[in-house]
NUZA-536075 format. One record per residue (C-alpha): residue number from 0; residue in three letters; x, z, y. Coordinates in steps of 0.001 Angstrom, whole numbers. Each point is the difference from the previous one (the first is absolute). Layout:
REM NUZA-536075
PT  pos  code       c1       c3       c2
PT  NUM   ALA        X        Z        Y
...
This chain:
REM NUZA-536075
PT  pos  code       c1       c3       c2
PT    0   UNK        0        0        0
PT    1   UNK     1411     -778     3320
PT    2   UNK      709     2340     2863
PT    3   UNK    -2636    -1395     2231
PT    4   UNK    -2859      801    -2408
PT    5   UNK     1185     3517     -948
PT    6   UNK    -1313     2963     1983
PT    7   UNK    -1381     3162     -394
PT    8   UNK     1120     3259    -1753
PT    9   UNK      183    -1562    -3080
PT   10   UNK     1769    -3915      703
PT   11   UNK    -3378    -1373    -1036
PT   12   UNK    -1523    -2442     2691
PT   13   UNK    -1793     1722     2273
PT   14   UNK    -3917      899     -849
PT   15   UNK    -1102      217     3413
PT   16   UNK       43    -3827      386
PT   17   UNK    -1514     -749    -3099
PT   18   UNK    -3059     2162      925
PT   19   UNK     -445    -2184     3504
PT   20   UNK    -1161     1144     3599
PT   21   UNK     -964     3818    -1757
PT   22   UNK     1923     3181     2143
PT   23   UNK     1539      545    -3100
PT   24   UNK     1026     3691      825
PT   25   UNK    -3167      907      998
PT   26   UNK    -1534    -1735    -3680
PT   27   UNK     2395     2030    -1970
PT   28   UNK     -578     2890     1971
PT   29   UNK    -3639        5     -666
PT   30   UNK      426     -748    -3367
PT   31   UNK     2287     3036     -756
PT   32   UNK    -2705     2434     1860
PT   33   UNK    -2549    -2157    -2617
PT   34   UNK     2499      859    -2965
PT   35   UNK      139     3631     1371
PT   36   UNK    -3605      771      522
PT   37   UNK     -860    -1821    -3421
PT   38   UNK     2375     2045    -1758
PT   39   UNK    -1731     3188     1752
PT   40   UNK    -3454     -741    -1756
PT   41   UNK     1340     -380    -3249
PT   42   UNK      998     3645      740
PT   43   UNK    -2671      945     1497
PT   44   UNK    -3040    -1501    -2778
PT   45   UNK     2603     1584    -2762
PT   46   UNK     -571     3027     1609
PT   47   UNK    -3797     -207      804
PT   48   UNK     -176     -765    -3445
PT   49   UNK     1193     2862    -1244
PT   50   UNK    -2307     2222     2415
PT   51   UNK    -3401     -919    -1639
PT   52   UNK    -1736     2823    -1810
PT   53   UNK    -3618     -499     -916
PT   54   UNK    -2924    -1527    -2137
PT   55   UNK     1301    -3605     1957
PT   56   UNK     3512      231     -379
PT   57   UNK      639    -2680    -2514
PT   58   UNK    -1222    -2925     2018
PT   59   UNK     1373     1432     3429
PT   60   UNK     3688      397    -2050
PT   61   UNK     -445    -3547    -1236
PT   62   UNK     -581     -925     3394
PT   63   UNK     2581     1638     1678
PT   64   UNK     2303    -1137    -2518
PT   65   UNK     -625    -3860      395
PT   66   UNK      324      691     3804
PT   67   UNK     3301     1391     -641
PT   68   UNK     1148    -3041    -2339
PT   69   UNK    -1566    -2427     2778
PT   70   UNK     2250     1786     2858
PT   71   UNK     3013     -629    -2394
PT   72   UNK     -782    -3452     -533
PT   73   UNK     -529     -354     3977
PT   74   UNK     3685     1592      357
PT   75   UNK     1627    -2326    -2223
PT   76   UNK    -1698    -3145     1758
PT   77   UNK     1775     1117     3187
PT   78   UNK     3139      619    -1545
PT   79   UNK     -153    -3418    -2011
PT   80   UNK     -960    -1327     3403
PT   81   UNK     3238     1973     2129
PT   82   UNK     2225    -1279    -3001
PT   83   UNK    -1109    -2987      141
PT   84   UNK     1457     -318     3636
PT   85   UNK     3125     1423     -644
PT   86   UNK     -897     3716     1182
PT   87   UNK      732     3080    -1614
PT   88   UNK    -3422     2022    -1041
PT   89   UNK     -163     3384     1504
PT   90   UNK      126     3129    -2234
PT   91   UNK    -2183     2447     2369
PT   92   UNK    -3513      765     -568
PT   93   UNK    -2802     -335     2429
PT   94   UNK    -2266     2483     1461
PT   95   UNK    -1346     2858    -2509
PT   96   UNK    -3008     2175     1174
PT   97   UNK     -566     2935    -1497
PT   98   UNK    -2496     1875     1334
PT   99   UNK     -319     2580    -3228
PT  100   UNK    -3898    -1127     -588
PT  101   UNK    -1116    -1177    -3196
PT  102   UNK    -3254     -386      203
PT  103   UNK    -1003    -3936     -730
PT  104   UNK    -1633    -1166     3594
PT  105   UNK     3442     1969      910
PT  106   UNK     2043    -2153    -1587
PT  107   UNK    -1793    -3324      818
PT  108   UNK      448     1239     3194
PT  109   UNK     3729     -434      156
PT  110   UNK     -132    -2874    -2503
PT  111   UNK    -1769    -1674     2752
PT  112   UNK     2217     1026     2806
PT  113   UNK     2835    -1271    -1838
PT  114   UNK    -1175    -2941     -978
PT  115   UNK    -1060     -858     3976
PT  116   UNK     3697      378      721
PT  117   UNK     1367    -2383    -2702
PT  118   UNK    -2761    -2733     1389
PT  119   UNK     1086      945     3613
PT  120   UNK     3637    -1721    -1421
PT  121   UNK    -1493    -2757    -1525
PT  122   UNK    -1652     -243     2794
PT  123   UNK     3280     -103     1890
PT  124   UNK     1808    -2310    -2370
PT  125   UNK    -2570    -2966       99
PT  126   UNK     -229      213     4073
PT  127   UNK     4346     -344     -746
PT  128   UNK     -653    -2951    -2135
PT  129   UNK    -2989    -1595      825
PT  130   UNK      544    -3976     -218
PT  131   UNK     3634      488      -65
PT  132   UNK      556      387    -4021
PT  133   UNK    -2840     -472    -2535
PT  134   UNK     1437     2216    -2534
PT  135   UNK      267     2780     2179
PT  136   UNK    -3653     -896     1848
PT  137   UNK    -1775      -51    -3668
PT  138   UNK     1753     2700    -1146
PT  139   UNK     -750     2125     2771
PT  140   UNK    -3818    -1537     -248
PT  141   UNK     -315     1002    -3666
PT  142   UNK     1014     3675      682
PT  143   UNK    -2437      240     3059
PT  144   UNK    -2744    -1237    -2128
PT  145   UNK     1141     2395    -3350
PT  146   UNK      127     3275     2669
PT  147   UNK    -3633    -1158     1879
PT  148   UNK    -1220     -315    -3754
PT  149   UNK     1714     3482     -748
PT  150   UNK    -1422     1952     2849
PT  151   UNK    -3060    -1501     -166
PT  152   UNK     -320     1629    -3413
PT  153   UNK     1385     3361     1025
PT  154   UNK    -2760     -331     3202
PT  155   UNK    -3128     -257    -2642
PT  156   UNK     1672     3100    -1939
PT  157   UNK     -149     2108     2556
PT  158   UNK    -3888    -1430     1099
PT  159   UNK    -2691     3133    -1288
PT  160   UNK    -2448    -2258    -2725
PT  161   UNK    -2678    -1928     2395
PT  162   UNK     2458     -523     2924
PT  163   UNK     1300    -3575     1215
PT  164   UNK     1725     1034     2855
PT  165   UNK     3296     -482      -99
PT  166   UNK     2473     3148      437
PT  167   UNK     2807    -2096     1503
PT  168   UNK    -1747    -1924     2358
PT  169   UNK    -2884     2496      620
PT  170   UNK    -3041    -3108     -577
């Protein structure tokens, strides 16, 4: 490889071009607080999960439990993603809230509070990408769409039977 084309940490050619008119510092910073807050709710479901006492706890454990594998499979799509353009993954963990209740609407509470966070930074990385990179705009689109889906769920959890307003946006 020749001089001109090497670059970076690494002597690989350098990602930033390849990934066009993108702040590419700004996309791999958002990514990493994705990675980091993703990480967080596998965490935090685990530990939801193992909080559950009573007649429903089976189906509310399953539940947490696929929420927790879904936040790992979220973390590894933004590290795939950060790899992918030649950046290193961070190792921290996002946000954890703890606020020592246990009680189910409790917990759905935070889940949702959480989860508003993570789609405040997808949020963030499509306005960053937005018709500058298709794999980063459809990527970005997906997760917005699987977190909307996601909290729309935890929203008709926390609804009393017979209610149709919404807890999140109060209609």
């Amino acid at each position: 490889m020749s001089k001109s084309k090497k670059s970076g940490k690494h002597g690989s050619a350098n990602p930033s071009k390849r990934f066009g008119k993108i702040d590419f510092k700004a996309v791999t910073k958002v990514l990493n607080e994705i990675l980091k807050e993703e990480l967080a709710g596998v965490v935090r479901y685990t530990h939801y999960s193992l909080m559950v006492y009573g007649y429903n706890r089976i189906p509310i454990v399953s539940w947490l439990r696929s929420q927790a594998g879904e936040s790992l499979t979220h973390a590894q799509e933004a590290g795939e993603l950060l790899t992918t353009m030649g950046e290193h993954p961070s190792l921290e963990i996002g946000h954890l809230l703890e606020s020592q209740q246990h009680d189910i609407g409790e917990i759905l509470r935070e889940s949702l509070e959480a989860e508003g966070l993570v789609l405040e930074l997808y949020n963030d990385l499509l306005a960053l990408v937005e018709d500058k990179n298709v794999m980063l705009e459809e990527y970005a689109r997906k997760m917005i769409y699987a977190e909307e889906i996601h909290r729309g769920e935890v929203d008709k959890m926390l609804r009393r039977p017979g209610d149709f307003a919404s807890v999140i946006h109060g209609k």
